[in-house]
SEKEGU-671550 format. One record per residue (C-alpha): residue in one letter; x, z, y; residue number from 1. Coordinates in steps of 0.05 Angstrom, whole numbers, plus 5000, padded with zeros to 4 digits. Layout:
// SEKEGU-671550
@residuo: a | xx: X | zz: Z | yy: Y | num: NUM
...
END
This chain:
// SEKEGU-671550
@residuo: x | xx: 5000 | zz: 5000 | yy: 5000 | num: 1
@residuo: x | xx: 5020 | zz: 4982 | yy: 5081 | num: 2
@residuo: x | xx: 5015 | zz: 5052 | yy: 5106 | num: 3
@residuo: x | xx: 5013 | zz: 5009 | yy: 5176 | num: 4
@residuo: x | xx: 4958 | zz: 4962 | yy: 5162 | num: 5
@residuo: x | xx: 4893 | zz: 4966 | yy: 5199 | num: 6
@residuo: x | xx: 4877 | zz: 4999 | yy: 5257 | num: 7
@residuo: x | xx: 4856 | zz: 5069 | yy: 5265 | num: 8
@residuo: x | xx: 4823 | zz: 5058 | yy: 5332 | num: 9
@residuo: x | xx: 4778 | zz: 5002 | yy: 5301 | num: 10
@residuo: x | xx: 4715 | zz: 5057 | yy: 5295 | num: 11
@residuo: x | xx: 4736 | zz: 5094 | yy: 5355 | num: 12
@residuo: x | xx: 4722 | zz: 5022 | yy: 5397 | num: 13
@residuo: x | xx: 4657 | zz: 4999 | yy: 5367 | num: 14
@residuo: x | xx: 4599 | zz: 5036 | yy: 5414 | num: 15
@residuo: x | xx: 4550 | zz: 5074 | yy: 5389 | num: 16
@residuo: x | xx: 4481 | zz: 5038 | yy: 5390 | num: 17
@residuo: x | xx: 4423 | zz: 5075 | yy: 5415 | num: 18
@residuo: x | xx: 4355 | zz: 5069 | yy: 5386 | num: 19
@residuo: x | xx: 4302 | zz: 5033 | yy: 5444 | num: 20
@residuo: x | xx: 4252 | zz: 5082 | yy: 5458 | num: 21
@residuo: x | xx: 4190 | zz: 5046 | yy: 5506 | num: 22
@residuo: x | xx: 4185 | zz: 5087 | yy: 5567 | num: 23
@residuo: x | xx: 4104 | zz: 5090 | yy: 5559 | num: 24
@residuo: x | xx: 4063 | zz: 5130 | yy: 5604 | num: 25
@residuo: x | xx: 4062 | zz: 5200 | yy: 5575 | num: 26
@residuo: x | xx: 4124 | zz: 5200 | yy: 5533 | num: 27
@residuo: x | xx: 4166 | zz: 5267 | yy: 5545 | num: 28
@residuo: x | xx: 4245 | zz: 5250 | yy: 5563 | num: 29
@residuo: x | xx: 4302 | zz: 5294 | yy: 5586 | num: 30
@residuo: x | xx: 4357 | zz: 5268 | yy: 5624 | num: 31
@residuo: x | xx: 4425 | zz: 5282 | yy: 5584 | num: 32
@residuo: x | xx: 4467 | zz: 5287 | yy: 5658 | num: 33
@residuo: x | xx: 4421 | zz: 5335 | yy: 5700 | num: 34
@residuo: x | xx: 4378 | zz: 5368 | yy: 5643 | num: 35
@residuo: x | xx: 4321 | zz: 5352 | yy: 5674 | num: 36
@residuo: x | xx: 4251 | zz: 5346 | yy: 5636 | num: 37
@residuo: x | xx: 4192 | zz: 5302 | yy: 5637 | num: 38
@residuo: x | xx: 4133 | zz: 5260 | yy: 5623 | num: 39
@residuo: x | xx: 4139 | zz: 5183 | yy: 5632 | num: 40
@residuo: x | xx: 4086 | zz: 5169 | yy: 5697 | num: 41
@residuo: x | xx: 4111 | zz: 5101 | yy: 5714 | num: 42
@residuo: x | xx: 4162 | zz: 5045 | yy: 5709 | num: 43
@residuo: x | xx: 4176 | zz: 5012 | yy: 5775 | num: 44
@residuo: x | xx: 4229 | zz: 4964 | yy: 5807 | num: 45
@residuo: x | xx: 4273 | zz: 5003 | yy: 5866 | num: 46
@residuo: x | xx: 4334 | zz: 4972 | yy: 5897 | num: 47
@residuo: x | xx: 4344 | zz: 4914 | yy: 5836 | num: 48
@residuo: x | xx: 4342 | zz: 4957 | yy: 5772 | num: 49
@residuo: x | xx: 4274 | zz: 4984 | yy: 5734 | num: 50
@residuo: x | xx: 4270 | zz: 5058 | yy: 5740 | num: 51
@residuo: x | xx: 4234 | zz: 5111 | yy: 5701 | num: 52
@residuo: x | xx: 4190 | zz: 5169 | yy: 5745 | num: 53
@residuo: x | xx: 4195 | zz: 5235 | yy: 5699 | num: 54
@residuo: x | xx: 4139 | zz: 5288 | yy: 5721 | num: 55
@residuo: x | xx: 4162 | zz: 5358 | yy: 5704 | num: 56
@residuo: x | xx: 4112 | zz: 5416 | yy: 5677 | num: 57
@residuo: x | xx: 4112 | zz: 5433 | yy: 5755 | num: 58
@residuo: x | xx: 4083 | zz: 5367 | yy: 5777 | num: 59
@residuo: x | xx: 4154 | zz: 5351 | yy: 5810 | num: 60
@residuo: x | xx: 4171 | zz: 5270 | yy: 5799 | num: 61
@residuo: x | xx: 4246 | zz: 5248 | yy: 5798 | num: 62
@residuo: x | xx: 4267 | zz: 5170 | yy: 5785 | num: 63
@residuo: x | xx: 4322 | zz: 5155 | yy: 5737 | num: 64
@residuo: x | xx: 4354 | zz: 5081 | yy: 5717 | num: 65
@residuo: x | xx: 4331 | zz: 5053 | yy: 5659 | num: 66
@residuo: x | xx: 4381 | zz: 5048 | yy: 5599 | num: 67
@residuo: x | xx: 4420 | zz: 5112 | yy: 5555 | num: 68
@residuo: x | xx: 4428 | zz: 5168 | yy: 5578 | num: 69
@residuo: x | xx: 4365 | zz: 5206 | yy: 5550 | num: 70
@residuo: x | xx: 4337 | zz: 5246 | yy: 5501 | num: 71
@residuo: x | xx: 4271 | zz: 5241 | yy: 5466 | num: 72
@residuo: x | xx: 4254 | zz: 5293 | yy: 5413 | num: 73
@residuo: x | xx: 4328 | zz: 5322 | yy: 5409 | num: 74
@residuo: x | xx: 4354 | zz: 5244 | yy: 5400 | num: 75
@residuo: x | xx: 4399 | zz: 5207 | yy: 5439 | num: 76
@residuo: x | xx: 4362 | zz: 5147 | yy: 5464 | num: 77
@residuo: x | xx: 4355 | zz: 5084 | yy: 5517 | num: 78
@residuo: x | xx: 4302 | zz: 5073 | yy: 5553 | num: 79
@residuo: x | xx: 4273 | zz: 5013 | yy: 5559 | num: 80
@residuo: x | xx: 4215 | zz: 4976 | yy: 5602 | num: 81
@residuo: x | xx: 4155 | zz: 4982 | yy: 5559 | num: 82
@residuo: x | xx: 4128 | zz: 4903 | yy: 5538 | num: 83
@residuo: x | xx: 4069 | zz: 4882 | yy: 5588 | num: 84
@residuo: x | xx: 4008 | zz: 4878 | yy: 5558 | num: 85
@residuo: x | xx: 3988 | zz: 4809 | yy: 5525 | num: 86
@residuo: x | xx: 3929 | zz: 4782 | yy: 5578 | num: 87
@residuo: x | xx: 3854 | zz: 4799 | yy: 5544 | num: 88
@residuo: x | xx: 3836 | zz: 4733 | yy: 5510 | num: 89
@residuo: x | xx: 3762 | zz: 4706 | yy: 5534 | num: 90
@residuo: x | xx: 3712 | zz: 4725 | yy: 5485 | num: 91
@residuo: x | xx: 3663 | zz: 4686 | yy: 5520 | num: 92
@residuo: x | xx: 3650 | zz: 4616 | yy: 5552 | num: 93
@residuo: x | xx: 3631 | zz: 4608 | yy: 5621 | num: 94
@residuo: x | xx: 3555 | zz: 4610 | yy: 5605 | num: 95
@residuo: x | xx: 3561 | zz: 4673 | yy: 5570 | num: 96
@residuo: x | xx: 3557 | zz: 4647 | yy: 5507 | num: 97
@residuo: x | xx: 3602 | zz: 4675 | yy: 5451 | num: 98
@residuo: x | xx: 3667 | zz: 4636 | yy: 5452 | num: 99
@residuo: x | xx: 3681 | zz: 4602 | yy: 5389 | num: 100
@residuo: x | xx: 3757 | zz: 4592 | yy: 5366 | num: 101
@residuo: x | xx: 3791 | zz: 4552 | yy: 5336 | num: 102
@residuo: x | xx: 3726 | zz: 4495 | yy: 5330 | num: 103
@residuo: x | xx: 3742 | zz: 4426 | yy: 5328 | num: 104
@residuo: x | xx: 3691 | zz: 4387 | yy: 5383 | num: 105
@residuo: x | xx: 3637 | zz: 4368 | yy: 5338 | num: 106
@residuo: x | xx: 3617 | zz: 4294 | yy: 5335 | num: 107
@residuo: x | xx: 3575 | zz: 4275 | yy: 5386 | num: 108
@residuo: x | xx: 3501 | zz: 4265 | yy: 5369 | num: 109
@residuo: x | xx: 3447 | zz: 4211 | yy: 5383 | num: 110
@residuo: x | xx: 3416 | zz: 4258 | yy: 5430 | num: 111
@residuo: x | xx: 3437 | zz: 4264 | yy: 5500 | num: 112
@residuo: x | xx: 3430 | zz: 4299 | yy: 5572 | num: 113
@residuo: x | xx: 3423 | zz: 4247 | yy: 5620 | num: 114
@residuo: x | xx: 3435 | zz: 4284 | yy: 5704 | num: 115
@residuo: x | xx: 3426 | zz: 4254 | yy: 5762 | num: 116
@residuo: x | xx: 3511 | zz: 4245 | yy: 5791 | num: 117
@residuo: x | xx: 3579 | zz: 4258 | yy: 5785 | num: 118
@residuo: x | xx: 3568 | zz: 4329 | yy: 5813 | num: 119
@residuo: x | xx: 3511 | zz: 4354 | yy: 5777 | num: 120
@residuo: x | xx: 3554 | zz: 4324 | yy: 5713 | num: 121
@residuo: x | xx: 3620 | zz: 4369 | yy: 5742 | num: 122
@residuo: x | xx: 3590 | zz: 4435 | yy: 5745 | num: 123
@residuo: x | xx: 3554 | zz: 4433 | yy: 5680 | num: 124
@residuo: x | xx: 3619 | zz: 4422 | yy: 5637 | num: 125
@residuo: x | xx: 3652 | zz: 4468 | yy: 5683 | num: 126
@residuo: x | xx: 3597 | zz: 4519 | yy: 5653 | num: 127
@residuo: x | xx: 3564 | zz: 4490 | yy: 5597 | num: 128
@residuo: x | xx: 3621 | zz: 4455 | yy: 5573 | num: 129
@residuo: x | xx: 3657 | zz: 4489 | yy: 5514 | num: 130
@residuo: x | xx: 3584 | zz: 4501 | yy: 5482 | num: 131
@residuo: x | xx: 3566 | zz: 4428 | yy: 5487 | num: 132
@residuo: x | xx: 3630 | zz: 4406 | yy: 5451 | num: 133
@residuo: x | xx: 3611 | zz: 4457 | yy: 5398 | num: 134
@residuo: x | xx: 3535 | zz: 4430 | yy: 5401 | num: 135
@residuo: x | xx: 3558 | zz: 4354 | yy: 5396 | num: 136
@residuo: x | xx: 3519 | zz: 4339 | yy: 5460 | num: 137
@residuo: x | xx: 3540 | zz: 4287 | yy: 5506 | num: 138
@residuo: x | xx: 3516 | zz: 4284 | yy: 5586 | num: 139
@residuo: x | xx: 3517 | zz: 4221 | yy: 5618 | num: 140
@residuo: x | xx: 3502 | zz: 4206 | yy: 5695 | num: 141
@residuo: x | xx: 3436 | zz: 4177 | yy: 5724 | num: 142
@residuo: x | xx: 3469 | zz: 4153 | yy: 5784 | num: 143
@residuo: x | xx: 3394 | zz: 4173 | yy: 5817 | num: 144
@residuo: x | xx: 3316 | zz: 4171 | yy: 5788 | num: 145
@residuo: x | xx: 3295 | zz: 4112 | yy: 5826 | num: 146
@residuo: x | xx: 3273 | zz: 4087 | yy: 5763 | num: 147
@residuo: x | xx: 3271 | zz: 4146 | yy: 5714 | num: 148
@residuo: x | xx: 3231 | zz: 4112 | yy: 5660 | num: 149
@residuo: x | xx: 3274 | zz: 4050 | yy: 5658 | num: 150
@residuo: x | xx: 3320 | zz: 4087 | yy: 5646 | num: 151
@residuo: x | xx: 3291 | zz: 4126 | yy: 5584 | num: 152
@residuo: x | xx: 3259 | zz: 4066 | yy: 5557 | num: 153
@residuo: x | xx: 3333 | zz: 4029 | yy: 5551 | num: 154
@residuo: x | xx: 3353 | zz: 4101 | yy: 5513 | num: 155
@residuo: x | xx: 3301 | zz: 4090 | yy: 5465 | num: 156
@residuo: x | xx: 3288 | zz: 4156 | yy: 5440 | num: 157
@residuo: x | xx: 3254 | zz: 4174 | yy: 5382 | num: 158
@residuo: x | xx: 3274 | zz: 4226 | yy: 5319 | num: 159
@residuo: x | xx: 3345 | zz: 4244 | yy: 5326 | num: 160
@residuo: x | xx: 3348 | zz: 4214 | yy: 5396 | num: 161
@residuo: x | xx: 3325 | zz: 4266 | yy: 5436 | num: 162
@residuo: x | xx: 3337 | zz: 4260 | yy: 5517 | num: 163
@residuo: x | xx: 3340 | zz: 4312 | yy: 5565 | num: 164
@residuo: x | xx: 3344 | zz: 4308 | yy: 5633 | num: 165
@residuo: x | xx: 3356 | zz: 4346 | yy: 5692 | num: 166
@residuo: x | xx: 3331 | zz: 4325 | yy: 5763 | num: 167
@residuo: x | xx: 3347 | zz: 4357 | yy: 5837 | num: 168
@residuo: x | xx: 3287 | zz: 4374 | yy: 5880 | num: 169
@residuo: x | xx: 3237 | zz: 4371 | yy: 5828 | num: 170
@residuo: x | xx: 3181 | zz: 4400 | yy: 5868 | num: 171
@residuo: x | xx: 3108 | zz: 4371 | yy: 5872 | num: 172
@residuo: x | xx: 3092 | zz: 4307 | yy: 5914 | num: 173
@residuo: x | xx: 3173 | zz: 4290 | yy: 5919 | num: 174
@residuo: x | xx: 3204 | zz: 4229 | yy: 5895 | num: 175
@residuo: x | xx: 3241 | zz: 4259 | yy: 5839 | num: 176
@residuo: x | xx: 3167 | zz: 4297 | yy: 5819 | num: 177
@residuo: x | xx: 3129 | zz: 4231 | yy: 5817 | num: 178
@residuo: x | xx: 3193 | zz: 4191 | yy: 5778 | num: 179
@residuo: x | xx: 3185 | zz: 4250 | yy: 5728 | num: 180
@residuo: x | xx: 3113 | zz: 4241 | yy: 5714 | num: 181
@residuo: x | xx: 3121 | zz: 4170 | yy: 5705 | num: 182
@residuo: x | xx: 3164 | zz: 4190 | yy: 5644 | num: 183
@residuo: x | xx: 3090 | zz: 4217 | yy: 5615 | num: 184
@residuo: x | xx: 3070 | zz: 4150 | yy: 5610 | num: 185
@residuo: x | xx: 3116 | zz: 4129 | yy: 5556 | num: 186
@residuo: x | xx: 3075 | zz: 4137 | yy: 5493 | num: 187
@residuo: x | xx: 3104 | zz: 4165 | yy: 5431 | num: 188
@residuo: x | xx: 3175 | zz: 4168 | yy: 5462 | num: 189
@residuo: x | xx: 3148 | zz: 4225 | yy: 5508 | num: 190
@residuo: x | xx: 3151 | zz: 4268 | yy: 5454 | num: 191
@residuo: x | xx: 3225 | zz: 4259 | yy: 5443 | num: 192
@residuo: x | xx: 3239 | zz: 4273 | yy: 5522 | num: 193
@residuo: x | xx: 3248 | zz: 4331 | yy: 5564 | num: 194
@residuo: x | xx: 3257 | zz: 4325 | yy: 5637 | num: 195
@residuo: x | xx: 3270 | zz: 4389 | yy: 5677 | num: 196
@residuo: x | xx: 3293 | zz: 4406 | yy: 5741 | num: 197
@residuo: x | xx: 3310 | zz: 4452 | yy: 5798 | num: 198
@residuo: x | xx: 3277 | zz: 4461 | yy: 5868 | num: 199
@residuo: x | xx: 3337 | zz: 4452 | yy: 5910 | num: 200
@residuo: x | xx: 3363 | zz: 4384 | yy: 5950 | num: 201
@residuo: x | xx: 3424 | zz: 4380 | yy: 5915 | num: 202
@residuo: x | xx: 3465 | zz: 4408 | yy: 5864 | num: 203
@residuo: x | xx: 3501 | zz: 4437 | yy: 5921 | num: 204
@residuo: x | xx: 3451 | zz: 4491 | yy: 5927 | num: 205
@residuo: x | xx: 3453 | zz: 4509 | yy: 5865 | num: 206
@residuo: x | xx: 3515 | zz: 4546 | yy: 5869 | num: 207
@residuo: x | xx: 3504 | zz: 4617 | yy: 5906 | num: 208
@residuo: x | xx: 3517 | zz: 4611 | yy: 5971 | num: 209
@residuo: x | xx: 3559 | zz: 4675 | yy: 5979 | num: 210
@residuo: x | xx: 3612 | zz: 4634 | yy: 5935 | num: 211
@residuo: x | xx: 3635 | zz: 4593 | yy: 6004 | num: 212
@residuo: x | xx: 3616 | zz: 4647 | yy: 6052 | num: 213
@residuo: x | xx: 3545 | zz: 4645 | yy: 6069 | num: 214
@residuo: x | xx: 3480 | zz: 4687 | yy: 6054 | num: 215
@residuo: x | xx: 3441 | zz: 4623 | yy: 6052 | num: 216
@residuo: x | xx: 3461 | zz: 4554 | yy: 6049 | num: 217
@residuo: x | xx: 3443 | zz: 4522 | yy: 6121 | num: 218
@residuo: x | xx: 3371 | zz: 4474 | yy: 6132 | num: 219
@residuo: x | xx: 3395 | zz: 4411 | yy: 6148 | num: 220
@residuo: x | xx: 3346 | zz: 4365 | yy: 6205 | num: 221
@residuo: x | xx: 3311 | zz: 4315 | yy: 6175 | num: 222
@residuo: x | xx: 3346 | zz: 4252 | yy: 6179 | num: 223
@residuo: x | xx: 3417 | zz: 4277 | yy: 6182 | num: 224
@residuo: x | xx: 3456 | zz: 4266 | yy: 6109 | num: 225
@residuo: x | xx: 3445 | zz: 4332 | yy: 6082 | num: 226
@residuo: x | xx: 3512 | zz: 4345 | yy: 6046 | num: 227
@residuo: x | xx: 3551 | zz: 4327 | yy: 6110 | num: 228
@residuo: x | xx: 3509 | zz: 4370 | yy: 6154 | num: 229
@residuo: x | xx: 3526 | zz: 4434 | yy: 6095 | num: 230
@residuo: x | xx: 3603 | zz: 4409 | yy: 6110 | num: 231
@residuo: x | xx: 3588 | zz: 4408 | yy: 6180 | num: 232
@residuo: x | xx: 3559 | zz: 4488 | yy: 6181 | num: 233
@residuo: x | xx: 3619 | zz: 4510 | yy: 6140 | num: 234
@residuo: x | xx: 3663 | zz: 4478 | yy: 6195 | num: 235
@residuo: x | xx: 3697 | zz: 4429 | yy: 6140 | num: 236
@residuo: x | xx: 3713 | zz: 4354 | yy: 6156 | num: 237
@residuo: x | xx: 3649 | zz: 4317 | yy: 6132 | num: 238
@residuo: x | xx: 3654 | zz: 4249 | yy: 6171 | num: 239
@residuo: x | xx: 3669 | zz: 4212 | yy: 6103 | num: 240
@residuo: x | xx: 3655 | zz: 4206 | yy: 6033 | num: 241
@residuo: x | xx: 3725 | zz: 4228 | yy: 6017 | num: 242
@residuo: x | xx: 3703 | zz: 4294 | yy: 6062 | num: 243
@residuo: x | xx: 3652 | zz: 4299 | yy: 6024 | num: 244
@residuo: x | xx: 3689 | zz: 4288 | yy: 5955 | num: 245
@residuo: x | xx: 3734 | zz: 4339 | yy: 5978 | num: 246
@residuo: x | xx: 3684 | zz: 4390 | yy: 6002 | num: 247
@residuo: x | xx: 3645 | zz: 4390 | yy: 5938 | num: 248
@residuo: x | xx: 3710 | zz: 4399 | yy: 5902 | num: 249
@residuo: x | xx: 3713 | zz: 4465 | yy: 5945 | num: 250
@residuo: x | xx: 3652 | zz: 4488 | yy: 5929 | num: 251
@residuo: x | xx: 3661 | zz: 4477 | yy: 5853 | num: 252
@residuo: x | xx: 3724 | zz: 4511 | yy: 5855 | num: 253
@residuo: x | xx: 3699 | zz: 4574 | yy: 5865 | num: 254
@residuo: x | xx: 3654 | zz: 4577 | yy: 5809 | num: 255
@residuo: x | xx: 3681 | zz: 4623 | yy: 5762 | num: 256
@residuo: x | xx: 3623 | zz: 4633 | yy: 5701 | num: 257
@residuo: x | xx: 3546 | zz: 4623 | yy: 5699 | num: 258
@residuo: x | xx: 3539 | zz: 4683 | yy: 5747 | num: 259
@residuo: x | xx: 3559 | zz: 4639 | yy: 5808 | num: 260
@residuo: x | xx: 3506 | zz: 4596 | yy: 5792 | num: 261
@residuo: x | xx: 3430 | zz: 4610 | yy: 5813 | num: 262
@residuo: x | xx: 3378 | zz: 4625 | yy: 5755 | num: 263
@residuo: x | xx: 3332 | zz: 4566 | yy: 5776 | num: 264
@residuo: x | xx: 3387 | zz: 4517 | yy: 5745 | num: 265
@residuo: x | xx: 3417 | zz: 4564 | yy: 5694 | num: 266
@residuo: x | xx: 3344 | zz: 4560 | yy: 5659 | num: 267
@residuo: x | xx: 3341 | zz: 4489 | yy: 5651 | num: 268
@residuo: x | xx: 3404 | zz: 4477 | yy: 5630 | num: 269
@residuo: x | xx: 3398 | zz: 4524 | yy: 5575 | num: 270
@residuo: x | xx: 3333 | zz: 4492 | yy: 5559 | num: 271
@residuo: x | xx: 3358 | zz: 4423 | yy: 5554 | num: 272
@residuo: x | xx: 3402 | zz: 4452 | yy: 5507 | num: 273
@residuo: x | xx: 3363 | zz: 4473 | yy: 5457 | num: 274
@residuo: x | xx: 3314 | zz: 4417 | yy: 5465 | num: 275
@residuo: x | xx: 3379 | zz: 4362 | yy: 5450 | num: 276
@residuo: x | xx: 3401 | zz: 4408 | yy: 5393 | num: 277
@residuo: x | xx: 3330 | zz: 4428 | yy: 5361 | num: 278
@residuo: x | xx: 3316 | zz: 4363 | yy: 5314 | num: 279
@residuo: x | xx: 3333 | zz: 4369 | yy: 5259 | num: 280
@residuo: x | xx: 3348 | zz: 4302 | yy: 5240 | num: 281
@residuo: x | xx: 3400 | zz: 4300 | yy: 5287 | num: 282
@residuo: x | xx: 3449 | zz: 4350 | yy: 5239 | num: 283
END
C-alpha cells in the first residue's frame, strides 16, 4: 500500500448538503446565528434577495435571508421560497355550464343557429362557445331578417334539421316581429323552427351597461345610426365603420362570463340550445 495516496482533505472539502425545508406560512424556525425563534408569516422580496418574516411567541417579527442557516425541529436546514400555487383551473364555461375536459369538438350536426351579424355571432361563442362545440351546433350569420323565411325555406328543415334563430328587437309591430311571424307561414317546416329574440336594438345592449361605464346604455334620436350615437355618448371615435368595428371590439372585451350579459338574451340563447340539440334523430 502508498501510505501517500489519496487525499485526506477530500471529505473535509465536499459541503454538507442541507435538506430544503418550504418556508410555509406557520412553519416554526430558529435562526442558528442570533437564536432567535419563530413562526413563518411571510416570504417577501427586500433589497434583491427573498427574505423570511419569523413572528416570535411575543408577536415581535424579524426578516432573515433565505438559504441555511436555520433550524427546524432540532435540524439543520435551508430555507427555501415555498412553490406558488398552480392557478385554479376553470371548472366551468363562460355560461356557467360545467366545463368538460379533455372532449374532442363533436361533429357538427344538421341543425343550426342561424343570428342576425357578425356581432351577435362574436359574443355568443365568446359565451356559449365551448358548450356548442361539445353540442355539435354550428351558428351561422343572417346578415339581417329582411327576408327571414327565404331564408329558412333555402335551410330546409325538417327531422334532424332543426333551426333556431335569434333576432334583435323582437318586439310587437317591428320589422324583425312581423319577419318572425312570416316564419309561421311555412307549413310543416314550422315545426322544425324556433325563432326567438331579445327586446333591445342591438346586440350592443345586450351586454350590461355597467361593463363600459354606464347605468344605462344612452337613447339614441331617431334617425341618427344608433351604434355611432352609443360610440358617440361614451366619447369613442364613431365617424366610421372601422370606429365602429373597433368600439364593439371594446365592448366585447369586457365580457368576462354569462353574468355580463343581460337575462333577456341569456334565455334565448339557452333555449335555442336545447331546441337545436332536442331531436333525436340528430344523434
Amino acid at each position: 500500500m502508498d501510505r501517500y495516496s489519496g487525499d485526506v482533505l477530500a471529505n473535509a472539502r465536499k459541503p454538507k448538503v442541507l435538506p430544503e425545508v418550504a418556508a410555509e406560512t406557520g412553519v416554526v424556525v430558529e435562526d442558528v446565528e442570533t437564536g432567535w425563534v419563530g413562526a413563518v408569516v411571510r416570504v417577501e422580496k427586500s433589497g434583491g434577495i427573498h427574505v423570511v418574516a419569523l413572528e416570535d411567541r411575543r408577536g415581535k417579527v424579524r426578516a432573515f435571508p433565505l438559504g441555511p442557516g436555520f433550524w427546524v425541529d432540532g435540524v439543520a436546514v435551508r430555507l427555501v421560497a415555498p412553490k406558488a400555487a398552480a392557478p385554479a383551473r376553470p371548472t366551468r364555461t363562460a355560461s356557467g355550464s360545467v366545463l368538460v375536459e379533455h372532449h374532442r369538438a363533436r361533429t357538427a350536426r344538421a341543425s343550426r343557429i342561424l343570428v342576425e351579424g357578425r356581432h351577435d355571432a362574436e359574443l355568443v361563442e365568446k359565451v356559449w362557445g365551448d358548450d356548442l362545440r361539445v353540442e355539435g351546433v354550428v351558428v351561422e350569420m343572417l346578415d339581417g331578417v329582411d327576408d327571414l323565411a327565404a331564408a329558412v325555406a333555402e335551410f330546409s328543415p325538417g327531422p334532424g334539421r332543426r333551426l333556431g334563430i335569434l333576432v334583435d328587437h323582437l318586439v310587437e309591430g317591428s320589422k324583425e316581429w312581423h319577419e318572425a311571424a312570416s316564419v309561421a307561414r311555412l307549413g310543416a317546416a314550422r315545426a322544425h323552427v324556433l325563432v326567438v329574440g331579445h327586446p333591445y336594438i342591438d346586440i350592443w345592449e345586450a351586454v350590461r351597461p355597467a361593463r363600459v361605464g354606464l347605468d344605462a346604455w344612452p337613447r339614441i334620436p331617431k334617425g341618427r345610426p344608433w351604434k355611432e350615437g352609443v360610440l358617440a355618448h361614451l366619447g369613442w371615435p364613431h365617424e366610421t365603420q372601422a370606429d365602429v368595428a373597433r368600439g364593439w371590439k371594446r365592448i366585447l372585451g369586457t365580457v368576462r362570463s354569462w353574468t355580463d350579459l343581460e337575462p333577456e338574451l341569456l334565455g334565448r340563447v339557452e333555449e335555442l340550445i336545447d331546441f337545436t340539440t332536442g331531436d333525436t334523430t340528430d344523434l
